[in-house]
VEXNURO-183638 format. One line per 5 residues: number of its first residue (from 1); their letters; for each residue x, y negated, z negated of N, C-alpha, C. Coordinates in Angstrom, 1 decimal, always signed. Each point is the difference from the previous one (the first is absolute). Layout:
# VEXNURO-183638
NUM = A = X Y Z X Y Z X Y Z  ...
//
This chain:
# VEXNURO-183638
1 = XXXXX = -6.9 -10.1 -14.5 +0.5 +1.1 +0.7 +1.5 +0.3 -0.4  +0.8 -0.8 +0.2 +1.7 -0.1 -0.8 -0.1 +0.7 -1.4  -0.6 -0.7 -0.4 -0.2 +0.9 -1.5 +0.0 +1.4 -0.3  -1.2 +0.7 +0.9 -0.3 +1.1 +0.0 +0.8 +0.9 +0.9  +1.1 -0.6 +0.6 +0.7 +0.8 +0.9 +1.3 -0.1 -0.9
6 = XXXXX = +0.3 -0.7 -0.8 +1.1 +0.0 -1.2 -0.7 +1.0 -0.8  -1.3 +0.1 -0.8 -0.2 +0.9 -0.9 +0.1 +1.3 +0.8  -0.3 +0.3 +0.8 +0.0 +1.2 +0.7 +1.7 +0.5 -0.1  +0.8 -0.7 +0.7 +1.6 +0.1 -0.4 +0.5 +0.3 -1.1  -0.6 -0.3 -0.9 +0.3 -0.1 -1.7 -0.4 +1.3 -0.4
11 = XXXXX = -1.1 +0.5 +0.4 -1.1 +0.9 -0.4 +0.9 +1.3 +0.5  +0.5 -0.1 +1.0 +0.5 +1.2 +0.2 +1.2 +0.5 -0.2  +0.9 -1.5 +0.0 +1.7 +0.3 -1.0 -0.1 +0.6 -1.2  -0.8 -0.4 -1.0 -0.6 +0.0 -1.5 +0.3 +1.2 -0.4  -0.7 +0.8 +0.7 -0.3 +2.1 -0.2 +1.8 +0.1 +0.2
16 = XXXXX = +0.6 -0.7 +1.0 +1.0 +0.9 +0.0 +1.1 -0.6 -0.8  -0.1 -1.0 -0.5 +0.7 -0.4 -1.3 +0.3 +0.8 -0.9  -1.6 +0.3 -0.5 -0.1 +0.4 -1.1 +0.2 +1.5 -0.1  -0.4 +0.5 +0.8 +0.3 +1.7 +0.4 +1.9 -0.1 +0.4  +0.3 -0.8 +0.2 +1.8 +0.3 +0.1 +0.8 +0.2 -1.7
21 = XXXXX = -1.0 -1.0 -0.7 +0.5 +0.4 -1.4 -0.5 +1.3 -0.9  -1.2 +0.6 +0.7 -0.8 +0.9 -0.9 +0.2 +1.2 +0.2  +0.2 -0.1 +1.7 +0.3 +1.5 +0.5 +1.1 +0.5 +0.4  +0.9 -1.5 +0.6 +1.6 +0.5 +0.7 +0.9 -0.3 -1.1  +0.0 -1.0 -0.6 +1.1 -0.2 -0.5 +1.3 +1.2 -0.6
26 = XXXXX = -1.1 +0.7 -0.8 +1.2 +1.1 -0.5 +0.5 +0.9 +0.9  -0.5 -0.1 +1.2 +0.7 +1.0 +1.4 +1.1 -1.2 +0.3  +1.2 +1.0 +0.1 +1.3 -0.6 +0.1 +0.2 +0.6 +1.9  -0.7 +0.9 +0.3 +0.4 +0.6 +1.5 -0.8 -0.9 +1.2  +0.4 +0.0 +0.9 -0.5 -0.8 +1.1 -0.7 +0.9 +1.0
31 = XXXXX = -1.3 -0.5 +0.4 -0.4 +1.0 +0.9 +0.1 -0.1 +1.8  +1.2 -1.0 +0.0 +0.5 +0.1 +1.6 +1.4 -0.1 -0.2  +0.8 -0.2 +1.1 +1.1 -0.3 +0.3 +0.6 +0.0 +1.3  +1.1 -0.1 +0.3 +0.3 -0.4 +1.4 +0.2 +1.0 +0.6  -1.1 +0.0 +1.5 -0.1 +0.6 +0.8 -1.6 +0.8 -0.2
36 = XXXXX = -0.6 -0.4 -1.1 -1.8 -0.1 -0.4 -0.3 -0.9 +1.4  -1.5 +0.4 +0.2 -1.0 -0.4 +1.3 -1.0 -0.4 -0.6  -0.8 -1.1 +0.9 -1.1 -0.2 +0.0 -1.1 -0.2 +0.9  -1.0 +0.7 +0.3 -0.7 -0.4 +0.9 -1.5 -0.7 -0.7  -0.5 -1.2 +0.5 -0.7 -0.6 -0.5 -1.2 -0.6 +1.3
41 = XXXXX = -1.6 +0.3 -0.2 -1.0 -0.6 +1.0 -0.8 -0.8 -0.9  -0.2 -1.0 +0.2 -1.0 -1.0 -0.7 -1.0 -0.8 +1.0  -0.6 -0.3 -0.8 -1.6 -0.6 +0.6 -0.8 -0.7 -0.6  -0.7 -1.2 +0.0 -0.7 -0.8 -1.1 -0.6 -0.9 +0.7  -0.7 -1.0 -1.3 -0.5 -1.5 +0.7 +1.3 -0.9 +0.2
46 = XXXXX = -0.1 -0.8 +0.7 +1.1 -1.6 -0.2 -0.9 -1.3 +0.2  +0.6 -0.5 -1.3 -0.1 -1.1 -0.4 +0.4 -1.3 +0.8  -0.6 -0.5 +0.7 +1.1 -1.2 +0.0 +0.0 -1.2 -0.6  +0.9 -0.4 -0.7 +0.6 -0.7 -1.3 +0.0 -1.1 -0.2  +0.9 -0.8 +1.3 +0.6 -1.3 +0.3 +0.2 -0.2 +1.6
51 = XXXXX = -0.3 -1.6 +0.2 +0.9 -0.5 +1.4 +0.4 -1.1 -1.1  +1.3 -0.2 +0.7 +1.1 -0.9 -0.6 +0.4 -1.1 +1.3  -0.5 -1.2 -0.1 +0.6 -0.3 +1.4 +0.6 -1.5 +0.0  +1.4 +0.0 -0.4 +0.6 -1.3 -0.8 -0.2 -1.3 +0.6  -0.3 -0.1 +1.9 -0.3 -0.5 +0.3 -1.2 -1.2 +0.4
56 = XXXXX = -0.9 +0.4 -0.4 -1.0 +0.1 +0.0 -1.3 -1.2 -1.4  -0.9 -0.4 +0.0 -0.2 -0.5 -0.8 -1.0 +1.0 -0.9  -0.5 +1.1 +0.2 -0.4 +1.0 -0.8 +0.9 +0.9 -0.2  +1.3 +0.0 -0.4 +0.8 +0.2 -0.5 +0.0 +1.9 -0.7  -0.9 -0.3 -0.4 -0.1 +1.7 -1.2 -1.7 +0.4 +0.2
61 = XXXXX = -0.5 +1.1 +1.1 -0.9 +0.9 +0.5 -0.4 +0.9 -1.4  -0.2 -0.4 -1.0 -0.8 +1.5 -0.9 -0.5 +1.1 +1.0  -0.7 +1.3 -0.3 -0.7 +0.8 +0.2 -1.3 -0.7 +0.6  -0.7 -0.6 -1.4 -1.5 -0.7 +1.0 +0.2 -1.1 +0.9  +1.4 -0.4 +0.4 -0.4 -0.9 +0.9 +1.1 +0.4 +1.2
66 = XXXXX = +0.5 +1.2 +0.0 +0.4 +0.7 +1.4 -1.2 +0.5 +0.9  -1.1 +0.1 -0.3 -1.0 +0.5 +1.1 +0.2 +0.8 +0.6  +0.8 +1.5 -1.0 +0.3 +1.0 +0.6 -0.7 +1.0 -1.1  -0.4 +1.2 +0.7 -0.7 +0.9 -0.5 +1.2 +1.0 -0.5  -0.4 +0.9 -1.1 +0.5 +0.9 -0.9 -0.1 +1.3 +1.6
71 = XXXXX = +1.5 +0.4 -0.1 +0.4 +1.0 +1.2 +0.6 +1.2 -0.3  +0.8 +0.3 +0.5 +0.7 +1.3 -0.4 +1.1 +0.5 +0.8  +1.2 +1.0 -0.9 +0.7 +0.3 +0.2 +1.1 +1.4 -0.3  +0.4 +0.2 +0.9 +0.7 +2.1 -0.5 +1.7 -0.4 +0.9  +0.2 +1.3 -0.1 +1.6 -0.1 -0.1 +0.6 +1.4 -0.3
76 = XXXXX = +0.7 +0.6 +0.9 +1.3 +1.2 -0.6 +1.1 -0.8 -0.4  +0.5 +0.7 -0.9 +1.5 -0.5 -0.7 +1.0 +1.5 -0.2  +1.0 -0.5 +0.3 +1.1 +1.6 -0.4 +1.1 -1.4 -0.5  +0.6 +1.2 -1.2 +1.4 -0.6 -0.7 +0.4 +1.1 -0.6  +1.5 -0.1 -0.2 +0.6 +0.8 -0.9 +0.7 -0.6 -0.7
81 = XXXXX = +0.4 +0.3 -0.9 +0.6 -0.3 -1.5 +1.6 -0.3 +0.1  +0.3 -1.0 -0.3 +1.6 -0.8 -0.3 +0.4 +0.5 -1.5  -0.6 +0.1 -0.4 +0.3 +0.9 -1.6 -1.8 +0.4 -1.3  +0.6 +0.0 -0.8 -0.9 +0.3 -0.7 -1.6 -0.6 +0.2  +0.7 -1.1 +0.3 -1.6 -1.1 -0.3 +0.0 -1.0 +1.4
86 = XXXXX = +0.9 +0.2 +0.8 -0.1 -0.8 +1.4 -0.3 +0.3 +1.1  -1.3 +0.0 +0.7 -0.5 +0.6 +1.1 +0.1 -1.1 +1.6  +0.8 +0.5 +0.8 -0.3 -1.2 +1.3 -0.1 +0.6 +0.6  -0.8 -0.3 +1.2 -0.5 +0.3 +1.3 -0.8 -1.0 +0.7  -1.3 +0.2 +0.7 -0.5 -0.4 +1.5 -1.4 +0.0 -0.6
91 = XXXXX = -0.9 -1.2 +0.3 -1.2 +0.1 -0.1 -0.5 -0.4 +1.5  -1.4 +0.8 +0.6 -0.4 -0.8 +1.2 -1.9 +0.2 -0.6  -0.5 -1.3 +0.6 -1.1 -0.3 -0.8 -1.0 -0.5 +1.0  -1.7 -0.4 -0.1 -0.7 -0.5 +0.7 -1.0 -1.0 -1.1  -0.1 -0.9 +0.7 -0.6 -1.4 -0.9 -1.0 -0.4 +0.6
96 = XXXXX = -1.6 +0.0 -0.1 -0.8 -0.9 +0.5 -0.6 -0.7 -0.6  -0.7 -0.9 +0.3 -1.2 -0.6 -0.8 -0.7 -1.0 +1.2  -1.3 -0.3 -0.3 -0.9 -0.9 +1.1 -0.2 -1.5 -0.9  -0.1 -0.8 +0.9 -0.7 -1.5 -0.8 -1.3 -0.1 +0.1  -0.8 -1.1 -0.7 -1.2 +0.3 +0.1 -0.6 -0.3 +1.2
101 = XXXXX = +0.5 -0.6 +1.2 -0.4 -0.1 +1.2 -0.3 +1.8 +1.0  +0.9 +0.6 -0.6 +0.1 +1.2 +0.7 +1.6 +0.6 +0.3  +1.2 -1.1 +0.5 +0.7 -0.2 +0.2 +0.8 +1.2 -0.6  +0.9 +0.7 +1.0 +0.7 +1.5 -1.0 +1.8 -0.8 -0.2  +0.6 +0.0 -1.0 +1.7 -0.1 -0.3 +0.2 +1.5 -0.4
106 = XXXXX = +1.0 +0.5 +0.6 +0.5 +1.1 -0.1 +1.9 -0.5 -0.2  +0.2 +1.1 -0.8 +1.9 +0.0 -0.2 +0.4 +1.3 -0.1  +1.0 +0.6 +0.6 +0.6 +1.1 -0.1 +1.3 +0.0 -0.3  -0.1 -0.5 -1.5 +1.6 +0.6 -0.5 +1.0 +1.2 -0.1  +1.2 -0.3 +0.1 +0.9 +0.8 -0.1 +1.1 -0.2 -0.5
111 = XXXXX = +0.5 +0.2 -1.2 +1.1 -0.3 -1.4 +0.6 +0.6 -0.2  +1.4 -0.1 -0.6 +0.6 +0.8 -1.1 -0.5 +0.3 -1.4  -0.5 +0.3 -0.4 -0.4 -0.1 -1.5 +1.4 +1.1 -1.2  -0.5 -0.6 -1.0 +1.0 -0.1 -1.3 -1.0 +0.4 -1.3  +0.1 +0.8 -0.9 -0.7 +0.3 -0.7 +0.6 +0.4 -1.2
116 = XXXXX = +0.0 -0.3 -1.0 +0.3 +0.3 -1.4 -1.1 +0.9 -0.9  +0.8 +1.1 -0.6 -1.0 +0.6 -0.7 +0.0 +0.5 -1.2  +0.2 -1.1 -0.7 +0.8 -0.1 -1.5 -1.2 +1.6 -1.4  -0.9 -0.1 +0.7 -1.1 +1.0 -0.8 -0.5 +1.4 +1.3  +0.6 +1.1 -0.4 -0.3 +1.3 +0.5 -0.2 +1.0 -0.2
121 = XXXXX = -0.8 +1.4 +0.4 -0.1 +1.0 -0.2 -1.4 -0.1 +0.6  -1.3 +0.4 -1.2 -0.9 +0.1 +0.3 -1.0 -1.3 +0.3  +0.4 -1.1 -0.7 -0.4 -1.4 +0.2 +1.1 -0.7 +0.9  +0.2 -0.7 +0.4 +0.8 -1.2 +0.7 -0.4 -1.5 +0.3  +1.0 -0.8 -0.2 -0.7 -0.9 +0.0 +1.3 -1.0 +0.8
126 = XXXXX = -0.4 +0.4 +1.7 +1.2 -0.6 +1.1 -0.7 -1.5 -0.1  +1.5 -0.6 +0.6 +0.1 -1.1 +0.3 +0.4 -0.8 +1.2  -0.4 -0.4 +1.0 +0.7 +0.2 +1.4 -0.2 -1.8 +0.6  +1.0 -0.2 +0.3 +0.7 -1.2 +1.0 +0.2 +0.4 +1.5  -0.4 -0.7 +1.0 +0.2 +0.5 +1.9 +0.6 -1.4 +0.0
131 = XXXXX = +0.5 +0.0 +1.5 +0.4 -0.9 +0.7 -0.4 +0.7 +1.5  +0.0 -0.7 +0.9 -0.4 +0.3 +1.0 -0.5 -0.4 +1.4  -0.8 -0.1 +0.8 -0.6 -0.7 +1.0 -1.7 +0.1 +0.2  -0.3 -0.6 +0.6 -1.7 +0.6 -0.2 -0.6 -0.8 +2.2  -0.7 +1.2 +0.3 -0.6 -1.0 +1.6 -1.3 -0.3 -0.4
136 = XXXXX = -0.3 -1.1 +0.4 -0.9 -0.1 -0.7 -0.8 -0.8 +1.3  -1.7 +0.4 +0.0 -1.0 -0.6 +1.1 -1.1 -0.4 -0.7  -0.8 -1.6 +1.0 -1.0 -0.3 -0.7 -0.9 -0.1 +1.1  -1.2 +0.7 +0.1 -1.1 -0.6 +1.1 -0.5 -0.9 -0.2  -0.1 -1.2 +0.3 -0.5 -0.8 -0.4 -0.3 -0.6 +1.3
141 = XXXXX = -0.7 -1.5 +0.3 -0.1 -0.5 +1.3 +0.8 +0.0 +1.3  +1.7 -0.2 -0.7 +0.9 +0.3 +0.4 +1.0 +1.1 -0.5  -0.3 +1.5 +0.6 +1.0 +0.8 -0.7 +1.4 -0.2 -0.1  +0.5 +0.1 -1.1 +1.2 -0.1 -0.4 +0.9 +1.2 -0.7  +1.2 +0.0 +0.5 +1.0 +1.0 -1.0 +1.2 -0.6 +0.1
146 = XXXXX = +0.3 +1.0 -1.3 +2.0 -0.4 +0.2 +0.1 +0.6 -1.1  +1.6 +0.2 +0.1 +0.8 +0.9 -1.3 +0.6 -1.0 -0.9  -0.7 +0.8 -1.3 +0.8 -1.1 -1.2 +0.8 +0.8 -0.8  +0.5 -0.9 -1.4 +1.3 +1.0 -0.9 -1.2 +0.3 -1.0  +0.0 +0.6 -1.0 -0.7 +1.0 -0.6 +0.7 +0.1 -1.6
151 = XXXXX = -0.9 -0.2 -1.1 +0.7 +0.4 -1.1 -1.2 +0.3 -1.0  +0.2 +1.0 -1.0 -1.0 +1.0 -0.5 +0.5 +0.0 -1.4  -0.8 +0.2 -1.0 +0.2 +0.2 -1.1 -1.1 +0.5 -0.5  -0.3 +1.5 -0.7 -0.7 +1.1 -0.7 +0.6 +0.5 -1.0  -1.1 +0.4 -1.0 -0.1 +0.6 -1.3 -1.2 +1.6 +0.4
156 = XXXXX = +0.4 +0.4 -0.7 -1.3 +1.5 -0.4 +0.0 +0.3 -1.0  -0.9 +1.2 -0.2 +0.0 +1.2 -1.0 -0.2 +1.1 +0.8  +1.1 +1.0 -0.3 -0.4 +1.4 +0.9 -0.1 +1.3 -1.1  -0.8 +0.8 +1.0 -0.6 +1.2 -1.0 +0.6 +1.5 +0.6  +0.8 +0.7 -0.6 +0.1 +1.4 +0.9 -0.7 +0.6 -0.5
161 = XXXXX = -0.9 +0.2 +0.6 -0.9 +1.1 -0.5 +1.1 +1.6 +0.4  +0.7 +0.2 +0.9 +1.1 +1.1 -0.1 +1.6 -0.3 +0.1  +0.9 +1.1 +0.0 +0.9 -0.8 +0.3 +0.5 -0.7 +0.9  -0.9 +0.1 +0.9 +1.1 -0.5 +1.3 -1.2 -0.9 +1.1  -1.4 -0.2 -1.0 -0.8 -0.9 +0.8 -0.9 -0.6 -1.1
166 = XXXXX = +0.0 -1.7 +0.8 -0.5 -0.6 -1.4 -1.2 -1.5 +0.7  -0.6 -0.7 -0.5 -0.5 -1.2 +0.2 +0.1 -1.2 -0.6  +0.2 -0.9 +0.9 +0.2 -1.3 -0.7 -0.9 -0.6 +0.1  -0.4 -1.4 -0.7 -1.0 -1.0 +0.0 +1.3 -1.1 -0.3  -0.2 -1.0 +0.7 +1.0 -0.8 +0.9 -0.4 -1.5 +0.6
171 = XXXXX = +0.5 -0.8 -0.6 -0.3 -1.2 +0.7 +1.2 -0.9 -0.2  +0.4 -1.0 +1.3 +0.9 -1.0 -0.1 -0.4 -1.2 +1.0  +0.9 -0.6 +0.9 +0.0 -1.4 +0.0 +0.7 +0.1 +2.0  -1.0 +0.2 +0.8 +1.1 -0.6 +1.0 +0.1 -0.7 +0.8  +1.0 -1.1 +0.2 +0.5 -1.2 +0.2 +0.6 -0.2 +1.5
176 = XXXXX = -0.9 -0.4 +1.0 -0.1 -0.2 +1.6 +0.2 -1.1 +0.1  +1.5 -0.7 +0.1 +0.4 -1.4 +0.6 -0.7 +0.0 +1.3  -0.6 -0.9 +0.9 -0.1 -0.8 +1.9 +0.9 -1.5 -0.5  +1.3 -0.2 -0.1 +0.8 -0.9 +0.2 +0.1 -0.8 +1.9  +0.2 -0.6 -0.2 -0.2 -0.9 +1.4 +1.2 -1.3 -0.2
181 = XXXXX = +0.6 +0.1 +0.7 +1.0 -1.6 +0.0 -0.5 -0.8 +0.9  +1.2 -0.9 -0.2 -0.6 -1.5 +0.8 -0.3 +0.3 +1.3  +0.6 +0.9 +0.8 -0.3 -0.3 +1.8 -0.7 +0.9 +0.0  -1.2 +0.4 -0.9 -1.4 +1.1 +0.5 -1.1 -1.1 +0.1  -0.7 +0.0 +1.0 -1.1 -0.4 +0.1 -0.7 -0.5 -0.9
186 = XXXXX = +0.0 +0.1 -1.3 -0.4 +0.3 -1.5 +0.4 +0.4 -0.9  +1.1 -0.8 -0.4 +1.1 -0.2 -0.7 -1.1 +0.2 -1.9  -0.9 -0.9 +0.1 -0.8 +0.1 -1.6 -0.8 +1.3 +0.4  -0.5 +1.0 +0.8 -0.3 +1.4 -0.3 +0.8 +0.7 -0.9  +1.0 -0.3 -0.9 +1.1 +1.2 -0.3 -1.2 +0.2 -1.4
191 = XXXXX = -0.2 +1.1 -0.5 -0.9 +0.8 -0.8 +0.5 +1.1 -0.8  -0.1 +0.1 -1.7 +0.4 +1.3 -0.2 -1.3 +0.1 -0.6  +0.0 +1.8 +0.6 -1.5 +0.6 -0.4 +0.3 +1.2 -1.1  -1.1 -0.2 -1.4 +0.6 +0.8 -0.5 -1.2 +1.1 -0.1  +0.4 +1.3 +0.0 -1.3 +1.5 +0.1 +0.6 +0.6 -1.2
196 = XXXXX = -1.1 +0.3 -0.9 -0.2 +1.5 -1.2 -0.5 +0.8 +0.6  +0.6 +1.3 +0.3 -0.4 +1.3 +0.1 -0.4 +0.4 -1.2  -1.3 +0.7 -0.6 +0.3 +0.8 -1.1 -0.2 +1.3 +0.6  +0.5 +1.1 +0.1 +0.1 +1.4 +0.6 +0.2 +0.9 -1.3  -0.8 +1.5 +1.0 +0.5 +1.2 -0.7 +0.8 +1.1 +0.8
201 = XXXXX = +1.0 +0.4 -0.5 +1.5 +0.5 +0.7 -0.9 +1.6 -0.2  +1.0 +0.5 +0.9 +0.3 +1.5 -0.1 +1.3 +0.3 -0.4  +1.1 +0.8 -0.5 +1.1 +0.0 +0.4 +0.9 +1.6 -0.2  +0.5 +0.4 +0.7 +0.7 +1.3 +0.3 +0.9 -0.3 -1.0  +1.3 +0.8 -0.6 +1.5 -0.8 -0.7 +0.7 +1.4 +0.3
206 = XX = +1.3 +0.0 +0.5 +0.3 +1.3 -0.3 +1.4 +0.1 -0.2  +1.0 +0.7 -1.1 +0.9 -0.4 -0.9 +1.4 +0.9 +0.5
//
């Protein structure tokens, strides 16, 4: 399953590689700049990736042996542009997935995100870093929640079909610490969980 969730990442960088040398390079003009908008809604499957839990003698959870089912996830995002190719702003997001018991985990993130957009016009090929917080609930025998720190990392390919609205296909990586110190009741609970969104974006831009 790792494998196929790397080729998938690969698979969709690739296009925009190669189309940054074929189609943009000889455009010398930039198609944002500061004080450019974005509005962006996305929606897809999520993956979940990894549990990480250093304490622990099962140490590293693969995908088949998290016993969590393939879930899903959407999100509005707004940013505007620091210059040519630098977009920041606010993402707020919703994360579920069930285990195979029945059991629902839900997260509702909310980030800064950071985006680089080194290929643009009609193709693009963003690149985006968050930091952030995420609340996060688990039904389980004993329901459980609590707010953790949050960190994100995505790639796409986006398409404007016009000038000013376009679609991405989009997948990255995100990274839900439950840290616990010594005077919690369960100090070896501390867990990092990791979720693939792969999503398809909508997105507004306007210059």
């Amino acid at each position: 399953m790792k494998k196929i969730l790397l080729f998938v990442l690969f698979a969709i960088c690739l296009p925009g590689l190669l189309l940054a040398q074929d189609t943009e390079s000889t455009s010398s003009s930039s198609q944002y700049g500061m004080g450019s908008q974005m509005f962006t809604f996305r929606a897809g499957p999520v993956v979940p990736a990894f549990f990480f839990r250093p304490d622990q003698s099962d140490t590293f959870l693969s995908f088949d042996e998290m016993r969590m089912k393939v879930g899903g996830y959407g999100s509005i995002r707004y940013q505007g542009f620091l210059n040519n190719t630098l977009a920041l702003g606010g993402e707020l997001g919703y994360l579920f997935s069930y285990d195979i018991g029945g059991d629902l985990f839900t997260s509702v993130p909310f980030q800064a995100k950071l985006t680089w957009i080194p290929l643009q016009g009609t193709f693009e090929l963003p690149l985006s870093i968050g930091l952030g917080f995420a609340y996060n609930s688990y039904n389980s025998l004993v329901d459980t929640s609590f707010l953790s720190l949050l960190s994100t990392f995505e790639a796409g390919i986006s398409w404007y079909f016009r000038e000013d609205w376009g679609i991405t296909i989009g997948t990255g990586l995100q990274v839900i610490p439950e840290i616990y110190g010594n005077a919690h009741t369960y100090p070896n609970d501390t867990t990092i969980a990791g979720f693939m969104p792969i999503t398809l974006s909508v997105t507004y831009r306007s210059n």
